[in-house]
FITITOR-224969 format. One record per residue: x, y, z of N, C-alpha, C, CB in turn. Coordinates in steps of 0.2 Angstrom, whole numbers, plus 2048, in hexadecimal, padded with zeros to 3 digits. Glycine has a CB too. Layout:
! residues N
XYZXYZXYZXYZ;...
This chain:
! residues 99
D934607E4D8F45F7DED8E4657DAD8845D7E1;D9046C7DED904727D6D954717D4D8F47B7D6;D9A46E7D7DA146F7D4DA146A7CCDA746C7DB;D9D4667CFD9E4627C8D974607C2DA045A7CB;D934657C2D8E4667C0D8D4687BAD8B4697C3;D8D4637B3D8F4657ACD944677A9D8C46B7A9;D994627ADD9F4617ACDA04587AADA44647B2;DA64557A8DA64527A3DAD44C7A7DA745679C;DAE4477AADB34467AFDB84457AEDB34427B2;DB94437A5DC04447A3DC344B7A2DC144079D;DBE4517A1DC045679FDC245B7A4DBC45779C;DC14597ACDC345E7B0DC945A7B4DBD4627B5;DCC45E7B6DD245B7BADCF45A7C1DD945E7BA;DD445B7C7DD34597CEDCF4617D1DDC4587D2;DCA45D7D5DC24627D7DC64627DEDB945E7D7;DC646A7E2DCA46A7E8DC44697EDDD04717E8;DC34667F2DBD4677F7DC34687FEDB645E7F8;DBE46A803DBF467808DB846580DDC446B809;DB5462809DAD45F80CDB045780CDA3461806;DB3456810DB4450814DAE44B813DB545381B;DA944E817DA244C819D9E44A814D9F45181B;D9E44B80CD9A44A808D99445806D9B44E803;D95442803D90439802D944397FBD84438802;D984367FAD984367F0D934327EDDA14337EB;D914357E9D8C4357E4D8B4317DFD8C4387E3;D8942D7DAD8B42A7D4D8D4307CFD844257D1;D8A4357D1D8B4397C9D9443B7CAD844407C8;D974387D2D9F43B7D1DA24377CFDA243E7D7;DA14327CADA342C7C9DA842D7C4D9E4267C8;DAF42C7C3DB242E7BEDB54357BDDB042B7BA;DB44397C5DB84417C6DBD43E7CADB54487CB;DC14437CDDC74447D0DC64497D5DCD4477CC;DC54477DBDC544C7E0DCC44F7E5DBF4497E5;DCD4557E6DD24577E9DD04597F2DD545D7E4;DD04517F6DCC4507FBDD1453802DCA4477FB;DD245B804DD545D80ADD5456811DD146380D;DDC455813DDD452818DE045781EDE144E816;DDF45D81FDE145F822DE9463823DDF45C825;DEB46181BDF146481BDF1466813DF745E81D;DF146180FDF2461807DEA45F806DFA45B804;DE945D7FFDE445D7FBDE64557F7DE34657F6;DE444F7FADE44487F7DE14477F1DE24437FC;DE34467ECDDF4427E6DDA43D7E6DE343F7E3;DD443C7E5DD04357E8DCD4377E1DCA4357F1;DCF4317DCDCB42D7D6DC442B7D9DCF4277D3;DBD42C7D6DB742B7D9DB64257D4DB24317DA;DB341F7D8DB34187D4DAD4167D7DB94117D5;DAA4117D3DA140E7D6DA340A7DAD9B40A7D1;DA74097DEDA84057E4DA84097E9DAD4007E4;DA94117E8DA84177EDDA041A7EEDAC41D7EA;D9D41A7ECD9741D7EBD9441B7F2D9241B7E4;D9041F7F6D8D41D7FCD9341F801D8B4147FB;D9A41E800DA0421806D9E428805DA941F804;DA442B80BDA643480CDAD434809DA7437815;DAD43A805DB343D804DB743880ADB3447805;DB843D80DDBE43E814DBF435814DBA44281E;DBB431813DBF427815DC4427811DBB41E813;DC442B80ADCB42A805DD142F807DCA42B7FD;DD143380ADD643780BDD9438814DD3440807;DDC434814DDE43381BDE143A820DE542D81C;DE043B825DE2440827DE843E82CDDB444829;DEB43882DDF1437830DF643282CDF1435837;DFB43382EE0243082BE0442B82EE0843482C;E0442582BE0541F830E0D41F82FE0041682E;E1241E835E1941E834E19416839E1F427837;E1F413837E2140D838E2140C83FE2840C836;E1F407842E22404849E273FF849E1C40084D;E2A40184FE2F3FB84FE363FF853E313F7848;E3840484FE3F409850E4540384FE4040D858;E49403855E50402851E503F984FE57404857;E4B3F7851E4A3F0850E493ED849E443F0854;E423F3848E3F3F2841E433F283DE3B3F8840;E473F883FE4B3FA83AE513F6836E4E3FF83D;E553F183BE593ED83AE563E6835E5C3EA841;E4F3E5839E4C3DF836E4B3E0830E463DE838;E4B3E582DE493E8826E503E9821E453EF828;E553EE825E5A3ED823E5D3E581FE5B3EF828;E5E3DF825E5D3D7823E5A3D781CE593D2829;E543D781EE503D5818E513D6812E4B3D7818;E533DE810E553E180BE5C3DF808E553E780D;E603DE80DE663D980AE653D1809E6B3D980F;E603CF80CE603C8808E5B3C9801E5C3C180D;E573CE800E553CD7F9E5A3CF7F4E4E3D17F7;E5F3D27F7E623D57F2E683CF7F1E653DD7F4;E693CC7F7E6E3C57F5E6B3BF7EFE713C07FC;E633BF7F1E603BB7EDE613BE7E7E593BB7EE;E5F3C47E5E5F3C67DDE653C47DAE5F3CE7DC;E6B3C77DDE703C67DAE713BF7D8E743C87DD;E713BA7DDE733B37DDE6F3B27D5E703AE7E5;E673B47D7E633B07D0E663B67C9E573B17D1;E683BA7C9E6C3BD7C5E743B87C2E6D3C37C9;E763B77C6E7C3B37C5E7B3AC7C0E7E3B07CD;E743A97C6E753A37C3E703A37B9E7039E7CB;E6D3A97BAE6C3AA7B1E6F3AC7AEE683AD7B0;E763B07AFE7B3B17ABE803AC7ACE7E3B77AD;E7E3A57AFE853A27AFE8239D7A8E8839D7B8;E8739B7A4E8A39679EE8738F7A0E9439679C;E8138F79BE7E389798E82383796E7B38C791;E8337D798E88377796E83373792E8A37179D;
C-alpha cells in the first residue's frame, strides 16, 4: 500500500513486490503489480473481480509441462496435420473457378 500511495495507475508502470501474502485492495484497482514467483517477477493487472484475493493466486509458482510423452506427442503430431490438410483443402476449394 506505500508503494502505491498518491500515485496515479496509468502513470506508474509495473510495482515489484514480493508479499505474496497481501489482500488486494480496491484502491489497487487498475496498477500493475510485479508479483515474485520464486524465480522471475509475473505481471498481474489488478481488476475488481480481484479485490478480496492474495497477490500470490495470480502468479503461479510451478510450470505445468505436458502429460503423455511419446504418445501425446504423436497424437498431436496427427492432429496438426489434419488441420493443416483441412486448411489447405478450404484454401483450394476458394481459389477454384466459379461456373
Amino acid at each position: 500500500m506505500k508503494k502505491i500511495e498518491g500515485k496515479k495507475p496509468g502513470t506508474t508502470g509495473v510495482i515489484k513486490t514480493w508479499a505474496r501474502a497481501s489482500q488486494i485492495a480496491p484502491e489497487m484497482i487498475g496498477f500493475t503489480f510485479g508479483v515474485h514467483n520464486g524465480k522471475d517477477h509475473i505481471e498481474v493487472f489488478v481488476t475488481e473481480d480481484m479485490v478480496g484475493h492474495r497477490l500470490g493466486e495470480f502468479s503461479l509458482t510451478r510450470k505445468f509441462t505436458k502429460h503423455g510423452g511419446k504418445m501425446q506427442k504423436e497424437l498431436e503430431t496427427k492432429k496438426k496435420e489434419a488441420e493443416v490438410s483441412a486448411a489447405k483443402a478450404a484454401k483450394s476449394s476458394a481459389d477454384a473457378p466459379k461456373k
